[in-house]
C-alpha positions as CSV (number, residue, x, y, z in Angstrom):
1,X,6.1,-66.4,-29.2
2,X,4.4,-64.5,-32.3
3,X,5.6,-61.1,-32.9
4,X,1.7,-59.8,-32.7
5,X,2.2,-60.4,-29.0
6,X,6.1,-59.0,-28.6
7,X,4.2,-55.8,-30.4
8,X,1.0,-55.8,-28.4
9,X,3.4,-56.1,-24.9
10,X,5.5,-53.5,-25.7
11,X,2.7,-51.0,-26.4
12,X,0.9,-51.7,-22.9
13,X,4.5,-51.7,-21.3
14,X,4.5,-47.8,-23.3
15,X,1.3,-47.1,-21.6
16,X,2.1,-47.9,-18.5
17,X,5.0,-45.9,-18.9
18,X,3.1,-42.6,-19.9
19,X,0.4,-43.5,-17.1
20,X,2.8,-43.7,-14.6
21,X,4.5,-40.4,-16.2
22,X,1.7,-38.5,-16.2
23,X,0.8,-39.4,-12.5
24,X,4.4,-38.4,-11.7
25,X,3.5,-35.0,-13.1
26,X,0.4,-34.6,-11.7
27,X,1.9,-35.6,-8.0
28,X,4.6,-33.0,-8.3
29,X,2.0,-30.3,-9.5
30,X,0.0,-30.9,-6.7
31,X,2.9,-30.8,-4.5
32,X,4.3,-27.8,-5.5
33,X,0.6,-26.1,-5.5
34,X,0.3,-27.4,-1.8
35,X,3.6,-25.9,-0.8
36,X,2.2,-22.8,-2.4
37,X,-0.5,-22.7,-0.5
38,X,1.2,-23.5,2.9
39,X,4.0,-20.5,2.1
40,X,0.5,-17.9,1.4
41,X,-0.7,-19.6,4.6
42,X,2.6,-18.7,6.8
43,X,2.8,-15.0,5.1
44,X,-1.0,-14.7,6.2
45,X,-0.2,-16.1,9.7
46,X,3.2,-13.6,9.8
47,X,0.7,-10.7,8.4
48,X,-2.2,-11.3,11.2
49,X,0.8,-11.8,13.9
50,X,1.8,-7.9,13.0
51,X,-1.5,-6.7,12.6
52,X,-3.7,-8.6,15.2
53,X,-4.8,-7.0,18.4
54,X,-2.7,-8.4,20.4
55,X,-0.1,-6.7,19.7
56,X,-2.1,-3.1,20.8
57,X,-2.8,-1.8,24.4
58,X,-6.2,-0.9,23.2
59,X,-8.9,1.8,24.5
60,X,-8.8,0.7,28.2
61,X,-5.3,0.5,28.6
62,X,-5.8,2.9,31.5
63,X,-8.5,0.9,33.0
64,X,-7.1,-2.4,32.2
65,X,-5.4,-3.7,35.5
66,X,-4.3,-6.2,33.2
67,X,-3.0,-4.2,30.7
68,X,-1.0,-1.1,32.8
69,X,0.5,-1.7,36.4
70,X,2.4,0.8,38.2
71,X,4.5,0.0,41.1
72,X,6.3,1.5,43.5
73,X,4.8,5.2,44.0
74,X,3.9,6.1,47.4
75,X,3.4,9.5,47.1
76,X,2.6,10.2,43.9
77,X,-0.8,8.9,43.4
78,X,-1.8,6.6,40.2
79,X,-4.4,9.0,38.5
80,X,-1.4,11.0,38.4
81,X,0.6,9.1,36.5
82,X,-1.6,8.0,34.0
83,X,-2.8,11.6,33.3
84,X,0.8,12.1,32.7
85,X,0.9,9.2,30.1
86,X,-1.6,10.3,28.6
87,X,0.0,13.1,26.7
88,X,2.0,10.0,25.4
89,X,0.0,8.5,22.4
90,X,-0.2,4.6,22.9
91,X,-3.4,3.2,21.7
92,X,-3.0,2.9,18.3
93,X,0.7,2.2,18.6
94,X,2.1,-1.8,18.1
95,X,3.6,-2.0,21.4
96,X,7.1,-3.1,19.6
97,X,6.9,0.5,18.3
98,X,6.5,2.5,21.3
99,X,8.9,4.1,22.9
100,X,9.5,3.6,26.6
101,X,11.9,7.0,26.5
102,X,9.0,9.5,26.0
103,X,6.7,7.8,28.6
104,X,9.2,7.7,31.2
105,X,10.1,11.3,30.3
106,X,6.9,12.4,30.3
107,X,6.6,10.9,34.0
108,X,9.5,12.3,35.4
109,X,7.9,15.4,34.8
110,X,6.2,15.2,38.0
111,X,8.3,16.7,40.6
112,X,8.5,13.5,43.5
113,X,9.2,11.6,40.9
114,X,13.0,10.9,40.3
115,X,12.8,8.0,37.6
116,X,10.6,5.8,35.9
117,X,11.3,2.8,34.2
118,X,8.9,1.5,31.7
119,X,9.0,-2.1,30.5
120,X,6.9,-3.6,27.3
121,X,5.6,-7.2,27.4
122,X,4.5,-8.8,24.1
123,X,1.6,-10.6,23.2
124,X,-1.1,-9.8,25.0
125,X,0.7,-6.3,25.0
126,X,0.4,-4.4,28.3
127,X,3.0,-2.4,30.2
128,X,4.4,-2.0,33.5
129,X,5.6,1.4,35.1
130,X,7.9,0.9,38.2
131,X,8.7,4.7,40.1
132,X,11.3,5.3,42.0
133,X,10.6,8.6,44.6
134,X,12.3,11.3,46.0
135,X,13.0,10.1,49.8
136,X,10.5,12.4,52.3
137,X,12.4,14.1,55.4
138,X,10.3,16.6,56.2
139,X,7.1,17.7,56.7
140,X,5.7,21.6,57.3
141,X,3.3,22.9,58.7
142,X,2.3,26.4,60.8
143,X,1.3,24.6,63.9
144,X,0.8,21.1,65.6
145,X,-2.9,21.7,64.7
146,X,-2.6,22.8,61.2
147,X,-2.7,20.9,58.2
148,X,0.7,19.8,56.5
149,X,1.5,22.4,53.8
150,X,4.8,20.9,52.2
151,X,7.3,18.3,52.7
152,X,11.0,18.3,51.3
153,X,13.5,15.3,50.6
154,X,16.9,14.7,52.2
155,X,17.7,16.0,48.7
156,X,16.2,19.4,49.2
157,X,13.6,18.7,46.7
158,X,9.9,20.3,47.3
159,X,7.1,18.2,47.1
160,X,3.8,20.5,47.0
161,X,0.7,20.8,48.5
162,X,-0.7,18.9,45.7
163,X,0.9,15.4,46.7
164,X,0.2,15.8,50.3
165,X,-0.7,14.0,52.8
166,X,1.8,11.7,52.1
167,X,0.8,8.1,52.3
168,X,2.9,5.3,53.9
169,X,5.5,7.3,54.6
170,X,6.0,7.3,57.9
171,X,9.6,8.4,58.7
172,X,9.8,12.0,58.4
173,X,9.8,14.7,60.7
174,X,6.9,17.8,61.4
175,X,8.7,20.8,61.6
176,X,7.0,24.1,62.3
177,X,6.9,26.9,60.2
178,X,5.1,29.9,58.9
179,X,7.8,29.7,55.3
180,X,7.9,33.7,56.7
181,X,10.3,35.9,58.5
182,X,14.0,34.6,56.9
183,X,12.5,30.9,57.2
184,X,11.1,30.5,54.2
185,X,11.5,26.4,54.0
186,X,11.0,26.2,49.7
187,X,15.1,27.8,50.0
188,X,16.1,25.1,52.3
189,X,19.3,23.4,51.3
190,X,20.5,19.7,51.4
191,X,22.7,20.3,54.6
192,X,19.8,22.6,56.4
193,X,17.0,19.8,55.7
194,X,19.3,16.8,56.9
195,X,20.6,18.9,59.8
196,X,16.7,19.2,61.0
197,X,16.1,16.1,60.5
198,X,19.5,14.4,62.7
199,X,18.5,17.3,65.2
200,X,14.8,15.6,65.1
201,X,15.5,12.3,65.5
202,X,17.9,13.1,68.6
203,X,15.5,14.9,70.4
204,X,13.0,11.8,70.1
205,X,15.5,9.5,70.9
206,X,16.3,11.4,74.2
């Protein structure tokens, strides 16, 4: 075997060699751009996540079934409630940043109401406002024929003219009275509302 050849092997065998080299490089440049890429891609996707609309209750939050549901008021009526949400800003608030405290504050404002619990749900963000109620007893008015003027709770709390009639409610007691004349029914106690009530209930029973 001539040494021409041996010389002229060996210099293709080097070619190969840098060939192969340089396509080594090349691969691993292209792999570490495309991992580049996907990491820009995942920050984007992380970025739009945050940012996207879905994470916002939006304009017609408070026309939005969908997006607001409240549950459990039976004397307080909706409208109510929302108006009372309202003073809340929630629009243009990520739902992970808004507070349930200040809404359910805001809403135990109203005097029927004795707690409200507000619960967040993520993506497509939209809220849900369960109310728990003061527990009617009684209702006033001046005379069978007159309309209701009040009602109070077994725990002497008023409810006023303004929530009345009550709706659904279907347990309490009429009592008669003119709020005059040493019987004004707003200074009622606990034990003077539940002993007109028992004092009710066994006069329809007999």
């Amino acid at each position: 075997m001539s040494s021409e050849y041996i010389v002229e092997r060996r210099m293709k065998r080097q070619k190969l060699r840098r060939k192969a080299r340089r396509s080594g490089i090349t691969v691993r440049r292209l792999y570490k751009f495309i991992r580049f890429i996907f990491i820009l891609f995942i920050f984007y996707l992380i970025y739009k996540g945050y940012t996207g609309p879905n994470w916002y209750l939006g304009n017609d939050l408070y026309t939005n079934k969908s997006k607001l549901e409240i549950l459990g008021n039976k004397i307080v009526k909706s409208n109510r409630i929302i108006a009372e949400m309202k003073k809340v800003p929630l629009q243009d608030i990520p739902i992970y940043k808004i507070n349930p405290a200040k809404i359910t504050e805001q809403i135990e404002k109203l005097p029927p109401i004795k707690r409200a619990y507000v619960r967040r749900f993520w993506l497509p963000a939209r809220l849900v406002v369960m109310i728990e109620e003061v527990n009617p007893a009684l209702i006033i008015a001046p005379s069978e024929e007159a309309p209701v003027v009040a009602a109070l709770s077994f725990d002497g709390d008023l409810i006023g003219r303004e929530f009345l009639p009550l709706n659904d409610v279907k347990t309490t007691a009429k009592i008669l009275s003119f709020g005059n004349n040493g019987d004004d029914y707003e200074k009622w106690d606990k034990d003077k509302i539940n002993g007109l009530y028992k004092l009710y209930k066994s006069v329809e029973e007999y």
